[in-house]
N, C-alpha and C positions, 0 to 999 in steps of 0.2 A: 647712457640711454635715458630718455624722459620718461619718468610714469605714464605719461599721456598715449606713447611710441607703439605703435602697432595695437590699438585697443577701438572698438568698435561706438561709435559716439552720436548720437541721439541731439541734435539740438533743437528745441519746438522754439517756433516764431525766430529759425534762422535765415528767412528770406528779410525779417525785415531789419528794422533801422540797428536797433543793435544786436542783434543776431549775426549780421553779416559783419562786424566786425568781430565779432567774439568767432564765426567759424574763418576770418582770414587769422586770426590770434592762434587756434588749434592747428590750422596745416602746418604751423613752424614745427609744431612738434612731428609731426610726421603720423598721426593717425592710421589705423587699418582704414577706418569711414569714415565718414560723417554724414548723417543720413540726417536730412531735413522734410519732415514732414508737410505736406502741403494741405490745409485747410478742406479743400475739395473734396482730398482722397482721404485723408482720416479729421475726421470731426471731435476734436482734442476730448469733446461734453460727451459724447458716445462710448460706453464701455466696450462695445463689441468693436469698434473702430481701434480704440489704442490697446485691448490685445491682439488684432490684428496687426498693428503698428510693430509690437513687441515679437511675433512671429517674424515678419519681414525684416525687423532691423536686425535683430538679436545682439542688442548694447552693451555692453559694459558699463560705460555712462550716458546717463541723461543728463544734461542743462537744461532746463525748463523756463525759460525765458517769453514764449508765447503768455498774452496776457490782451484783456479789453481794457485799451485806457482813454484819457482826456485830460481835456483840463478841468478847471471850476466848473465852467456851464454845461460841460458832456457829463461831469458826475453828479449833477442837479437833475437834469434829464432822465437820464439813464440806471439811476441807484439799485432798480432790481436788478437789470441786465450785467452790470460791472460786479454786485457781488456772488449771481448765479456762474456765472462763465467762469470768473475766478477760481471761485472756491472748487468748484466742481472737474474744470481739467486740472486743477494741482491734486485733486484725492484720488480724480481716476488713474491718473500717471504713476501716481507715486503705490498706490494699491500694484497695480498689475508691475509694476517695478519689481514690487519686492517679491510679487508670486512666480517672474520670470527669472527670479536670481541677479538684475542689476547689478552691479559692483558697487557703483557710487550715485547717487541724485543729488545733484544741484539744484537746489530753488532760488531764485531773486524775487525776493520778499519786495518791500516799498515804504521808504520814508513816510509815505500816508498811513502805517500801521502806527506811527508815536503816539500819544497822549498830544491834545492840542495844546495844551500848557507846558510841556515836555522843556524841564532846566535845559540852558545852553550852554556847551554841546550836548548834543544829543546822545548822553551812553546805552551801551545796548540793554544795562540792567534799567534802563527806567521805559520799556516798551511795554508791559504792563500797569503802570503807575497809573490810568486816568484812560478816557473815552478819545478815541479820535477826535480832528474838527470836522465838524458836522457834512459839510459838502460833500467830502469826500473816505467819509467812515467805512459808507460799504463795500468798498473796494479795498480800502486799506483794512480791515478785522476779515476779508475773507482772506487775503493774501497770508493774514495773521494766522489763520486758521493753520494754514499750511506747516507753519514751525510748530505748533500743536502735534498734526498728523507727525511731523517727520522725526518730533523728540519723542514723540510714543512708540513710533518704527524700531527707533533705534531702540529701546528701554525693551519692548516686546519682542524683538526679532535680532534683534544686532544691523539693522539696517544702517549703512553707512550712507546718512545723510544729511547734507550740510543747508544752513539758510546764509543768505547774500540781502543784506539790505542797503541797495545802491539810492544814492541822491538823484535828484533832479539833472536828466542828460539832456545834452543838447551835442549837434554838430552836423555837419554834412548829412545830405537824408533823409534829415526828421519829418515828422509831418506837417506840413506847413496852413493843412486844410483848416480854418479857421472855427469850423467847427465842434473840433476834438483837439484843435496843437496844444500842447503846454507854452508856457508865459515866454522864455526866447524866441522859438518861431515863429506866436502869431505877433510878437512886436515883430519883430525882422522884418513878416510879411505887410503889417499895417505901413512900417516907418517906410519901405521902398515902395508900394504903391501911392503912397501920400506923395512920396517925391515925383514919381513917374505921370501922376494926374496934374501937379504942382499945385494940390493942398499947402495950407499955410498956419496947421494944425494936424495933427493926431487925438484923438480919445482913447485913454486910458482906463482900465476899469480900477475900482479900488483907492486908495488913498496915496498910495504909495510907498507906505510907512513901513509895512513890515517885508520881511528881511528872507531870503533865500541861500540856498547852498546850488552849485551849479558843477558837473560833471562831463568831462569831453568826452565823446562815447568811446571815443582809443583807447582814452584810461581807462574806462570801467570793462571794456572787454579783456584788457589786461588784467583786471585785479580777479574776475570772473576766472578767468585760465589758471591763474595763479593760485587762487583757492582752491579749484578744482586741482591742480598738483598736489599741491602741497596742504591742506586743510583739511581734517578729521575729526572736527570736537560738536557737540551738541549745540553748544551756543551759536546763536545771530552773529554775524559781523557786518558794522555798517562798513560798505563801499564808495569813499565821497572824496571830497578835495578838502575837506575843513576849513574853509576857508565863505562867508558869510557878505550877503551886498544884499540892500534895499533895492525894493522893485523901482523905486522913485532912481538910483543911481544908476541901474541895469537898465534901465529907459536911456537914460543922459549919455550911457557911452555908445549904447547902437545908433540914438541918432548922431551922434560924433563920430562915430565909423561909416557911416551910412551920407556923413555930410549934407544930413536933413537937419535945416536950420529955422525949421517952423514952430510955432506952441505947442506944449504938452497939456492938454486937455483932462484932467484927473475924474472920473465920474463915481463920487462917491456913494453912490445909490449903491452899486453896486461891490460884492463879494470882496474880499481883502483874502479869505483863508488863514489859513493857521496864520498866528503871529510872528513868529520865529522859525527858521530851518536850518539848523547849521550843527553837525553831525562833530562825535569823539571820534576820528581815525585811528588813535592809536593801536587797537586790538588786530585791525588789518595787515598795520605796520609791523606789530613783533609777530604775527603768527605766518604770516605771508611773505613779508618784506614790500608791502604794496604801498607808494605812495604817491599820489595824480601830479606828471609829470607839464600838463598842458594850462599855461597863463589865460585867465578868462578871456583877455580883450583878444589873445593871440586865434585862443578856438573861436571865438566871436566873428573876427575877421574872417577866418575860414570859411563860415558857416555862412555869411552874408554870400562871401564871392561864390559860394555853389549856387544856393539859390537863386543869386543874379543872374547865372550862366546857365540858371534851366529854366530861367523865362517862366512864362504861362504853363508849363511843363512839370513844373515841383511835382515830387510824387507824395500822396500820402502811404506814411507809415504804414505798414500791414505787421500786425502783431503776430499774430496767429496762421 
């Protein structure tokens, strides 16, 4: 029998992108629930709401995956909202967790908690080393906050709770709204309306130059489950592919998959972000067995032919 097997389960922002794959990953185990909270009915920022939550569900585990994100120009925008929201549903969760008796809380933390200088790869012992990049700090030190909360849980309480800090995901579902996507969908979205209008050019933000880690949401809801089995230690684990591509390259293959044969347009004006992203797996690999089984161009493909086949239709992501 699975650890997971008849145990009542909590997963916040499981309606959206990868929430829904992380709860198709748990029915394997065969769960008592899986209870997903809906934004409406409990307001993750509201104390009185998620001990309510905690009344109705009565979990064993939480996965805590609801989260306000974007990209560059949503965490430019946005920087109070992305670090109040954050911070504040990972402490009220994790607070009334441990005053409901919880078994286990899962957090996924975010590669935007690194130091921007952060050696390559990225090991989980240099997360303290140096200040986030600037754009998007306040969302990554509030998320940071959280492995704060969750290593004092444990040290004070014996709360069994673990951090997940997954790479940059992309795949079927993401949000493709151009006002919040991260760097694969709103290319995806640019490169096929360019073709569709028959643009003879794209605009790119940034230089091109620096360099990205990229995660298929499959695998990361797999490594999420697998942790949640099997993982009980204090420390972070980063969750990624290890495996590292320039923005300028990750341009060159969608439009090659996309068989948009127009200019790339570079606009150096604008934001580049960290300079490096590309994550140390190993610690995932021995304490899990977790290793990202899905080839960029392969999830790439994938991820075009949805969004092709839902037209004007794309949905955006709902975290929360």
């Amino acid at each position: 029998m699975n650890w997971i097997t008849n145990r009542r389960i909590v997963v916040t922002g499981g309606n959206g992108f990868l929430g829904r794959e992380v709860c198709r990953e748990l029915r394997l185990r065969t769960p008592a629930r899986i209870f997903v909270p809906r934004s409406a009915e409990y307001d993750l920022r509201d104390r009185d709401a998620v001990r309510r939550l905690f009344r109705d569900a009565h979990p064993d585990i939480v996965i805590h995956l609801a989260a306000v994100v974007g990209g560059i120009g949503a965490n430019r925008r946005y920087p109070g909202r992305y670090f109040y929201d954050n911070a504040i549903m990972g402490i009220e969760l994790l607070e009334q967790a441990r005053r409901a008796g919880v078994e286990k809380f899962v957090v996924t933390g975010t590669i935007c908690s690194y130091p921007k200088h952060t050696p390559v790869p990225f090991g989980e012992e240099d997360l303290w080393n140096g200040y986030p990049e600037e754009t998007n700090a306040p969302y990554g030190l509030a998320k940071k906050m959280l492995l704060v909360q969750a290593q004092a849980y444990r040290a004070q309480y014996g709360m069994n709770s673990i951090v997940l800090l997954p790479v940059n995901l992309y795949g079927p579902g993401d949000n493709f709204d151009p006002e919040t996507s991260h760097v694969i969908p709103a290319l995806i979205r640019k490169v096929v309306e360019a073709q569709e209008r028959g643009h003879d050019f794209i605009e790119v933000w940034g230089t091109g130059r620096v360099s990205r880690e990229f995660l298929f949401v499959r695998d990361a809801a797999r490594g999420i489950v697998l942790a949640t089995e099997q993982y009980d230690q204090p420390d972070p684990v980063n969750i990624g592919s290890g495996r590292e591509i320039t923005i300028r390259a990750l341009v060159e293959i969608i439009c090659r998959l996309c068989d948009f044969r127009g200019a790339i347009r570079w606009d150096a004006t604008q934001p580049d972000g960290q300079p490096r992203r590309c994550l140390d797996t190993r610690r995932a690999e021995r304490e899990f067995c977790f290793r990202a089984a899905t080839d960029l161009r392969d999830g790439l493909r994938e991820t075009i032919d949805w969004y092709r086949r839902q037209g004007t239709s794309a949905t955006v992501r709902k975290a929360a």
